[in-house]
C-alpha positions in Angstrom: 135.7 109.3 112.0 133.4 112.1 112.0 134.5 115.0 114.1 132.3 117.5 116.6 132.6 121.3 115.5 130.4 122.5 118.1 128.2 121.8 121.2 125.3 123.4 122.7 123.4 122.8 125.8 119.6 123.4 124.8 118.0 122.1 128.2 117.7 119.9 130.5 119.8 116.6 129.2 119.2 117.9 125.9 122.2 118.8 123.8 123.5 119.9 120.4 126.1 119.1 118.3 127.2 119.6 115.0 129.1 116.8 113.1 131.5 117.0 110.0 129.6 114.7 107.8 129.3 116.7 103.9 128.6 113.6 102.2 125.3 113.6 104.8 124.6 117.3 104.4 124.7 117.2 100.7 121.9 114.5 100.7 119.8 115.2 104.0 116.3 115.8 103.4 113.4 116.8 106.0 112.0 113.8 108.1 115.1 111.8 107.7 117.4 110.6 110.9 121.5 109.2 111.0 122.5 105.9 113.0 125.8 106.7 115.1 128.2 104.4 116.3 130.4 106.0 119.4 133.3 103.7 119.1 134.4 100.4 117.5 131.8 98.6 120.9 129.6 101.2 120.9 125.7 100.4 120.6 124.2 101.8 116.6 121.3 104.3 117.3 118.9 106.7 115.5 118.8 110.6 115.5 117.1 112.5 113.5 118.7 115.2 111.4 117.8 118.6 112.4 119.3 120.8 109.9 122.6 121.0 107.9 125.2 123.6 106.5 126.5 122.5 103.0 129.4 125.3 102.8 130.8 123.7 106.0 129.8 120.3 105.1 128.1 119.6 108.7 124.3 118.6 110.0 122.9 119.2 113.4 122.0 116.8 115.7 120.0 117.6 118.9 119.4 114.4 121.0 118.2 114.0 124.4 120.2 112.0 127.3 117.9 109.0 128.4 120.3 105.9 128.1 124.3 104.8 128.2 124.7 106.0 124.8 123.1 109.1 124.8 125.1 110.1 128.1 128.5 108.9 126.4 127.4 110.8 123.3 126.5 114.1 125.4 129.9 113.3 127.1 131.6 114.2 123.8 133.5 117.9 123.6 134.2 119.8 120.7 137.1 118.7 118.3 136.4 114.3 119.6 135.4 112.4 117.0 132.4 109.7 116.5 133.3 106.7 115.0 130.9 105.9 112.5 127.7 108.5 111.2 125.5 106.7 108.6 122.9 108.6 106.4 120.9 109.9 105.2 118.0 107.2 106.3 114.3 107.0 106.0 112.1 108.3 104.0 112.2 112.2 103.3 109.3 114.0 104.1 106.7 114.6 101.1 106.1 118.3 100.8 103.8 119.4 99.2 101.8 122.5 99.2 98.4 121.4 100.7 96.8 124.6 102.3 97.0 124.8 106.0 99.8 122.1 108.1 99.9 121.8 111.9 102.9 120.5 112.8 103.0 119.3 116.7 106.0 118.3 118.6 106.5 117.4 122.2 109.8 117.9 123.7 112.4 117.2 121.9 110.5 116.0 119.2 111.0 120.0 118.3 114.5 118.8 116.9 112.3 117.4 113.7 109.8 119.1 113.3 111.7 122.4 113.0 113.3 121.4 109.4 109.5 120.0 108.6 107.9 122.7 109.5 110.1 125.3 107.5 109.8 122.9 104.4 106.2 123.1 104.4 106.0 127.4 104.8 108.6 127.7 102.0 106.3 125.8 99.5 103.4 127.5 100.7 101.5 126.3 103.1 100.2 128.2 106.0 101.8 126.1 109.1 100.8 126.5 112.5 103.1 124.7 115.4 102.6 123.5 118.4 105.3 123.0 120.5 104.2 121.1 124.1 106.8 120.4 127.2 106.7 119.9 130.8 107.8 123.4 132.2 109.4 126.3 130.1 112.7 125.3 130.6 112.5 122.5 128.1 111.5 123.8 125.2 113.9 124.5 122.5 114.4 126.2 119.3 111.5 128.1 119.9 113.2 131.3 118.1 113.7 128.5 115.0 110.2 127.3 115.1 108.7 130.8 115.3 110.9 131.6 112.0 109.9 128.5 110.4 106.1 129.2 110.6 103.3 131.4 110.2 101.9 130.6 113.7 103.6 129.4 116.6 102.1 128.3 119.9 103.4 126.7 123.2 101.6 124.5 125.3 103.2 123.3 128.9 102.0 120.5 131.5 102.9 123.4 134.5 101.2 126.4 132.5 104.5 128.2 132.5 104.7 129.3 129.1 101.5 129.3 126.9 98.0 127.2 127.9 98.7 124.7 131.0 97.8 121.6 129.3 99.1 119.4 126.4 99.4 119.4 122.7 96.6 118.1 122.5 94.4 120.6 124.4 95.7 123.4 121.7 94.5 121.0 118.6 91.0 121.0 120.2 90.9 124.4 120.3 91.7 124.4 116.9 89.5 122.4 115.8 86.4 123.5 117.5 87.1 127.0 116.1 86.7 125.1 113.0 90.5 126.2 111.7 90.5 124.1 107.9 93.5 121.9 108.3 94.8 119.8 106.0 97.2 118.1 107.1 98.7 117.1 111.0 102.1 116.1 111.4 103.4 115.1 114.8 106.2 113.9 116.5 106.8 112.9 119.7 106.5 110.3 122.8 103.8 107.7 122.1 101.4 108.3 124.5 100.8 112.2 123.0 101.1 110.7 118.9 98.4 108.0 119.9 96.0 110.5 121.3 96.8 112.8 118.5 95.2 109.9 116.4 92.6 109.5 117.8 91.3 113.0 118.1 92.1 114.0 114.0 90.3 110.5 113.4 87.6 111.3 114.8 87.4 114.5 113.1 88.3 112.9 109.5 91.6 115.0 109.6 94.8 113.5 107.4 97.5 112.6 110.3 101.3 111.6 109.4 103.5 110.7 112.3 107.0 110.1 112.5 108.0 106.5 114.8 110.8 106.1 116.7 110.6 102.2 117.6 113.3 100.2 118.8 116.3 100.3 116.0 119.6 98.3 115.2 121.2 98.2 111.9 118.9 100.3 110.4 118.5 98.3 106.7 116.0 96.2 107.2 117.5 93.7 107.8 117.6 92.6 111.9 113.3 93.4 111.9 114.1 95.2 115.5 112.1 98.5 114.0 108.9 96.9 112.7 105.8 98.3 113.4 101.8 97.3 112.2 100.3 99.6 109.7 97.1 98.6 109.1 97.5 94.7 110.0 100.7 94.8 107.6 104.3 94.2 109.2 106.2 97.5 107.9 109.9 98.7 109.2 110.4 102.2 110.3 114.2 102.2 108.9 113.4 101.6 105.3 109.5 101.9 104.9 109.1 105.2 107.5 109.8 106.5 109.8 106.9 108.3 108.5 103.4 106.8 108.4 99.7 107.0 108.1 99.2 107.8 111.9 94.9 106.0 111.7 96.6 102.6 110.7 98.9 102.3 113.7 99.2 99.6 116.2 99.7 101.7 119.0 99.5 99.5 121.3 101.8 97.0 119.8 104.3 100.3 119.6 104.4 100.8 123.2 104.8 97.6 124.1 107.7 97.0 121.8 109.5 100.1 123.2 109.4 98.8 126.1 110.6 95.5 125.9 114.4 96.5 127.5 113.7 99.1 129.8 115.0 97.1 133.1 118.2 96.6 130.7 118.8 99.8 129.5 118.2 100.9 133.5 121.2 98.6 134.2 123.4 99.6 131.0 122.7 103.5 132.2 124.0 102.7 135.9 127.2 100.6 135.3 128.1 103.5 132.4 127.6 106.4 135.1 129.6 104.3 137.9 132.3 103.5 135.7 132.7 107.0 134.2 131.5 108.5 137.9 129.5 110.7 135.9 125.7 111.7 136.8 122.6 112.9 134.7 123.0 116.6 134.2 
């Protein structure tokens, strides 16, 4: 059992908590995610690890309420327990110092690029963010992300904070000033990682990206995670989640993520009327 030591609404159905877990936080690297268990029925999923605190033996988890067990898990208080925390998984990031790093996140894809980001300044490199959202009100640890680089810029879809547009209208900018970048990371819903892509292919720029496909037992072992990379069948869980973002099936990825929407619709629904709870 792994207990919660604190909890923190960040915005809209986004949350944080912080989990007992020193065996974890000893080992954690940047880029690499837990799978959590609720309870003894409770469905496995993937979160990424946003940060840890070795002395108190806990990492931070910031997750975003979209299904059953996201809502059950935001349900939690401080002082309940999870059943079962498993990690660290995935490949670490590779940091290295390589000049200049973008780093671009949309929504709460800001929960992993913040410990990516900082990895990258403290061995060198100058690192600019981008941080995209809908409206103002759901961006997070923008405080964080300003700390953890040596630029930081907000994009939103409403123009309420930053540029009205989308991540992807900063990186043009970018790149038609003709910033030298050597290296994009980005994180984030599909659709913006896919045009992301495209764009830095065109311009011959190294892209990593970090998937978040369907996952179960997170070994390798049940396939649920695998993705094309380059006409090869890879698995996110043991071979990523980090990969070259030009030799991505893209539209293989999307397709696959969608598979059990109209299930997890129906899971969501018959979890809030039995709890008589509602989407915050």
């Amino acid at each position: 059992m792994y207990k919660i030591t604190y909890k923190k609404t960040l915005s809209e159905n986004v949350t944080l908590i912080k989990v007992v877990a020193p065996e974890i936080a000893k080992r954690a690297q940047p880029g690499q995610f837990v799978v959590i268990r609720i309870n003894e029925k409770g469905e496995r999923i993937p979160l990424t690890i946003a940060g840890q605190n070795n002395q108190e033996g806990t990492i931070d988890i910031i997750f975003q309420s979209v299904g059953k067990t996201t809502y059950a898990l935001a349900s939690l208080k401080e002082g309940d327990f999870i059943q079962d925390v498993l990690g660290p998984l995935g490949h670490p990031t590779d940091i290295q110092k390589l000049g200049t790093v973008v780093c671009i996140a949309g929504g709460v894809g800001a929960a992993e690029i913040f410990p990516i980001a900082r990895a990258y300044k403290n061995a060198g490199n100058n690192v600019i963010t981008i941080l995209g959202a809908r409206t103002k009100d759901l961006l997070i640890l923008q405080k964080e992300l300003t700390e953890a680089s040596n630029k930081f810029l907000t994009i939103t879809d409403d123009g309420s904070s930053g540029e009205k547009g989308f991540v992807s209208t900063v990186l043009v900018n970018l790149i038609e000033k003709k910033v030298q970048i050597d290296l994009i990371y980005a994180i984030g819903p599909v659709p913006m990682m896919k045009a992301i892509s495209d764009m830095t292919k065109t311009a011959n720029i190294k892209t990593v990206v970090s998937l978040n496909p369907i996952m179960v037992d997170a070994t390798g072992m049940c396939g649920a995670c695998r993705v094309s990379i380059d006409g090869h069948t890879k698995f996110a869980c043991v071979d990523g989640p980090e990969f070259d973002a030009h030799k991505v099936n893209w539209e293989e990825l999307g397709s696959r993520l969608s598979l059990f929407k109209d299930k997890e619709k129906i899971a969501l629904e018959k979890y809030q009327n039995e709890c008589q709870c509602k989407p915050r």
